[in-house]
C-alpha positions in Angstrom: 0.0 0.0 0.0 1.2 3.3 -1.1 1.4 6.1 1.6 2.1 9.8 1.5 2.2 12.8 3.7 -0.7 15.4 2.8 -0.3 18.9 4.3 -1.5 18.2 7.8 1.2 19.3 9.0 2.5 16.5 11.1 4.3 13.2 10.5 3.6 10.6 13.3 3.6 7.0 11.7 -0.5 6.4 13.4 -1.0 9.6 10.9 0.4 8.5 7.6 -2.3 8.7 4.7 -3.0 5.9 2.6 -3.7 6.7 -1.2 -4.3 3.2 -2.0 -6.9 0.8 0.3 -6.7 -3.1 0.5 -10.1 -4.4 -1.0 -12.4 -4.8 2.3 -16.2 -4.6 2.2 -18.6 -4.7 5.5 -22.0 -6.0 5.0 -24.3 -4.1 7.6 -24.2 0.1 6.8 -23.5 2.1 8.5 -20.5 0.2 8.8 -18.0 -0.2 11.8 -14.4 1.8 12.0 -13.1 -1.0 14.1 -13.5 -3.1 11.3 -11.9 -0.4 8.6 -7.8 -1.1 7.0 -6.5 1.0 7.8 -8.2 2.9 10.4 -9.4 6.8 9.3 -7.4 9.4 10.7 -9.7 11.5 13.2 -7.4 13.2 15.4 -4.4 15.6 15.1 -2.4 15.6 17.8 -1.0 19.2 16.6 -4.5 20.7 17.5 -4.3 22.5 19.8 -7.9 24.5 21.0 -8.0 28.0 22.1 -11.4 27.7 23.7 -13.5 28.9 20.3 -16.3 26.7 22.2 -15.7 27.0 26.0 -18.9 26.0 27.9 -20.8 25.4 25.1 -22.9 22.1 24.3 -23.3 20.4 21.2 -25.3 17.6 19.6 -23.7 15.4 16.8 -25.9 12.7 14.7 -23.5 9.9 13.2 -20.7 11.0 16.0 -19.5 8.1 16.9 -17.1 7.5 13.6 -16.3 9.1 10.6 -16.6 12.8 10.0 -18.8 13.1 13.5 -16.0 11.4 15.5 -13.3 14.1 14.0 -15.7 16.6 14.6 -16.8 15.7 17.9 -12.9 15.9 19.1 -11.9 18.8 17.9 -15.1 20.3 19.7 -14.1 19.2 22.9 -10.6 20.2 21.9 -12.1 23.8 21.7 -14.1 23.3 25.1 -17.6 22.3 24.4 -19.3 19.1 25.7 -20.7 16.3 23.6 -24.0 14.3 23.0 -23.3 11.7 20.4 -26.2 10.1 18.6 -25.2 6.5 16.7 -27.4 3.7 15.5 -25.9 0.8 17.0 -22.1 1.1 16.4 -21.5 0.7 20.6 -17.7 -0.3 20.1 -17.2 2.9 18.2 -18.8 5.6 20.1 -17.0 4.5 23.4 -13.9 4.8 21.6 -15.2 8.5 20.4 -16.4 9.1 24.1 -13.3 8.2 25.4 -11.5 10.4 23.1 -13.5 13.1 24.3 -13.3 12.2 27.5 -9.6 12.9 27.5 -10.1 16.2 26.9 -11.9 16.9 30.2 -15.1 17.3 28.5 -18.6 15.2 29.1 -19.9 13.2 26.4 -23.0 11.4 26.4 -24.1 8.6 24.0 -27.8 8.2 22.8 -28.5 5.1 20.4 -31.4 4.8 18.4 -32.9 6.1 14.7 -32.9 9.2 13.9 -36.3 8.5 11.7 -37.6 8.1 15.2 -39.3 10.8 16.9 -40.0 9.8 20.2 -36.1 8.9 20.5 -35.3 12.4 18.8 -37.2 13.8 21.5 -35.8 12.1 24.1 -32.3 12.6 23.0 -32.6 16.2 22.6 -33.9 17.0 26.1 -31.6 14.4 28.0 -29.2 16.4 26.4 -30.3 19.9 27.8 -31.7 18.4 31.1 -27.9 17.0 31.9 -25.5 19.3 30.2 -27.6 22.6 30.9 -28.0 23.6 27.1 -27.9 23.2 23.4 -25.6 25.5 21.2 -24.7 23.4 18.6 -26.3 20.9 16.2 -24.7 18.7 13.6 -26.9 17.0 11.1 -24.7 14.1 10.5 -26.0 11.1 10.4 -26.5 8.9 6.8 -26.8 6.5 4.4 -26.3 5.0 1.0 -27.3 2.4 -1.5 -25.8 2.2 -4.6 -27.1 1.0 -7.7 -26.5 1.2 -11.5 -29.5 1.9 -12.3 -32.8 3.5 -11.5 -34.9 0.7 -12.3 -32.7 -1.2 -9.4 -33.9 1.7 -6.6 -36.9 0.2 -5.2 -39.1 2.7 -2.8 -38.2 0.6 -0.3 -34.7 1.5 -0.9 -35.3 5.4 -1.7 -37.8 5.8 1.3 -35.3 4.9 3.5 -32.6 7.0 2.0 -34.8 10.0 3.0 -35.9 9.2 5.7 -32.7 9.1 7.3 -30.6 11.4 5.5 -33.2 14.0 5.1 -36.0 13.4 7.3 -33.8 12.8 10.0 -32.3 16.3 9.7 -36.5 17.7 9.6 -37.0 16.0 12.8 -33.5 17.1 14.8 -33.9 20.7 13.9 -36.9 20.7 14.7 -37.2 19.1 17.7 -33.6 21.3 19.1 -34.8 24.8 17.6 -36.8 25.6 21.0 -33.5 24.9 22.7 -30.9 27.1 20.9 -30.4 30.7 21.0 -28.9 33.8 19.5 -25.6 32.9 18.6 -26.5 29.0 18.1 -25.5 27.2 15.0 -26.8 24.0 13.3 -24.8 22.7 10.8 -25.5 19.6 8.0 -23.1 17.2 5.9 -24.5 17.5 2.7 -21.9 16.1 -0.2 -20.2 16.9 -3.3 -22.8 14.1 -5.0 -25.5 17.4 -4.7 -23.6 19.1 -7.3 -22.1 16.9 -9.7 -24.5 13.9 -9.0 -23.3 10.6 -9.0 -25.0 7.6 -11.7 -24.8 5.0 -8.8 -26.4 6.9 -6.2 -29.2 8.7 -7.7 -31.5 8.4 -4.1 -28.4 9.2 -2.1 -28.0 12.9 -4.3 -30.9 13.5 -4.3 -31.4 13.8 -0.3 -27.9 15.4 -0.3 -29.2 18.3 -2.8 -32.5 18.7 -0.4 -30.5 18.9 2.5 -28.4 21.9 0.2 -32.0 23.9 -0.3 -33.3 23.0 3.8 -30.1 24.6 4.5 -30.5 27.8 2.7 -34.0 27.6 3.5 -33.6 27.5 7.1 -30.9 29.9 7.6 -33.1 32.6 6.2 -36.1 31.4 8.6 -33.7 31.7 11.6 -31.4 34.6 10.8 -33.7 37.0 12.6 -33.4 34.5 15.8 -29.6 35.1 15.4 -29.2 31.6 14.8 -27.1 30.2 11.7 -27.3 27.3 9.8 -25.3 26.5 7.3 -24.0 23.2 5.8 -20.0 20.9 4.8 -20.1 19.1 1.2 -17.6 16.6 1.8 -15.9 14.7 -1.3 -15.0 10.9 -0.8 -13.8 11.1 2.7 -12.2 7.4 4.1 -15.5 6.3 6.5 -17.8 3.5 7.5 -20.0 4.3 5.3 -17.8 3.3 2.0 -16.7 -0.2 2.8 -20.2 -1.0 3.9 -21.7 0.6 0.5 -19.5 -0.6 -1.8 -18.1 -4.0 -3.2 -14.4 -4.4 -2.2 -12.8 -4.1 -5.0 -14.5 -0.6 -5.5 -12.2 0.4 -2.3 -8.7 0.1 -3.8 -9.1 3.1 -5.4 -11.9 4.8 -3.2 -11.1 8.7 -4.4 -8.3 8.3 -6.7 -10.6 10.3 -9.5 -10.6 13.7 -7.2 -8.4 16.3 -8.6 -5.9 15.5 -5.3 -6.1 11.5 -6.6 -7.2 10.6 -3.3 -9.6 10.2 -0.4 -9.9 12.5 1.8 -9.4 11.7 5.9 -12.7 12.6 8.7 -9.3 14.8 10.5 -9.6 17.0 7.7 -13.3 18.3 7.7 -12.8 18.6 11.5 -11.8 22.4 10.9 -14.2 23.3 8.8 -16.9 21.9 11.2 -15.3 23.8 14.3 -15.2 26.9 12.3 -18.9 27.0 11.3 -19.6 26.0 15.2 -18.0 28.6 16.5 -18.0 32.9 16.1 -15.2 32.8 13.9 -17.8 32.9 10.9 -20.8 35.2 12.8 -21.2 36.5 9.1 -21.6 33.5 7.9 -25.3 32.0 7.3 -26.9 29.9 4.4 -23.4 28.8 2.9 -21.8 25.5 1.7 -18.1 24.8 2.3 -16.6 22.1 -0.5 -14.2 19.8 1.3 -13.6 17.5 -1.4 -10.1 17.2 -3.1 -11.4 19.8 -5.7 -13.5 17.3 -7.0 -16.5 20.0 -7.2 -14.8 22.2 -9.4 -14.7 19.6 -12.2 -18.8 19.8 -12.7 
């Protein structure tokens, strides 16, 4: 396997960044990172906080791996507490709540189904009624199906796509909005597949382009409120969710056709998700930041 150095800006050997990936497929989405080769990179050890989120509380669907897990850590890095909702992935969210927990930041772990209400409800207000408030909410959570054709997307198939990866970020802001404040921010993982689409994963695009239009839909319903939402359209980024979409041999060159010829690691969108969490972009509301390897600008 083939590995380089891209410009994190640190060299440890746990950090090195594979350009290549053994073929490896997992059978159940969304998929385990305990079960990845090699393991994503979620954590620079260079980053170092500066309190950008110092007594704040946020709320992160789909943090216990992936994007959410990177995410998650570099809030706590910055100060803020954690509730993590996950499916059933109860290996990986300790790990990510132990992470945290090293930080000297809480972090409590809701599992359930985000196309579930009542558990939405509960979550939410567990949430408040044990860390005092809600400042921040990540729409994280998703899944995908893919298939080479349209005929082969049942409604079965594209019901559920929505109803997790869109409906699912309905019912969370929803259900949080009475909770956050002037000054709050929600913010949800769209993808580079909203912009220039994707022939296997027509359903999955779809709900990723919605979620593009909820986002600039709600950030003008809220700006009055002072509250900003505002969304990250990640490229092929090395998660769960690939080997457990995709055949294994699909994986060996999982983001080789991005401009940077490669995938792209959760550590990297951590930044970008701090930054919209935080006051560093107050003027910012009803935007989408491209992390993606450039692969956006080829459309």
């Amino acid at each position: 396997m083939k590995l380089f150095y891209p410009y994190l800006g640190y060299k440890e050997e746990c950090n090195k960044i594979p350009i290549q990936f053994p073929p490896q497929h997992q059978p159940v989405q969304p998929g385990l990172e305990t079960l990845m080769v090699p393991k994503p990179v979620f954590n620079n050890p260079n980053y170092i906080g500066t309190g950008k989120l110092k007594g704040k509380v946020a709320l992160v669907t789909g943090g216990d791996s992936g994007i959410g897990r990177a995410s998650s850590l570099a809030f706590a890095k910055e100060g803020a507490d954690l509730c993590i909702i996950y499916y059933n992935e109860h290996e990986d969210a300790q790990i990510t709540k132990s992470y945290i927990e090293s930080q000297g930041r809480k972090c409590l772990l809701f599992a359930g189904d985000v196309r579930n209400e009542a558990f939405c409800r509960k979550a939410v207000s567990d949430c408040v009624a044990e860390l005092g408030s809600l400042d921040v909410l990540v729409n994280n959570a998703g899944v995908q199906f893919p298939q080479t054709s349209i005929e082969d997307i049942s409604m079965e198939q594209m019901e559920t796509t929505f109803q997790i990866n869109f409906f699912g970020i309905f019912l969370m802001t929803k259900i949080a909005l009475p909770y956050l404040k002037c000054g709050s921010s929600i913010i949800n993982t769209t993808s580079v597949t909203a912009y220039v689409g994707n022939d296997e994963l027509i359903d999955y695009s779809s709900t990723k382009g919605a979620i593009v239009s909820f986002t600039r839909a709600m950030a003008r319903s809220l700006v009055s409120k002072g509250i900003r939402v505002n969304a990250v359209a990640p490229g092929p980024i090395w998660t769960p969710l690939q080997p457990a979409s995709w055949p294994a041999d699909h994986i060996e060159t999982f983001g080789s056709d991005t401009p940077m010829k490669r995938a792209g690691q959760p550590v990297e969108l951590a930044p970008t998700y701090v930054y919209l969490a935080c006051d560093d972009s107050s003027y910012v509301t009803g935007q989408v930041l491209h992390v993606d390897g450039g692969q956006s600008m080829q459309s």
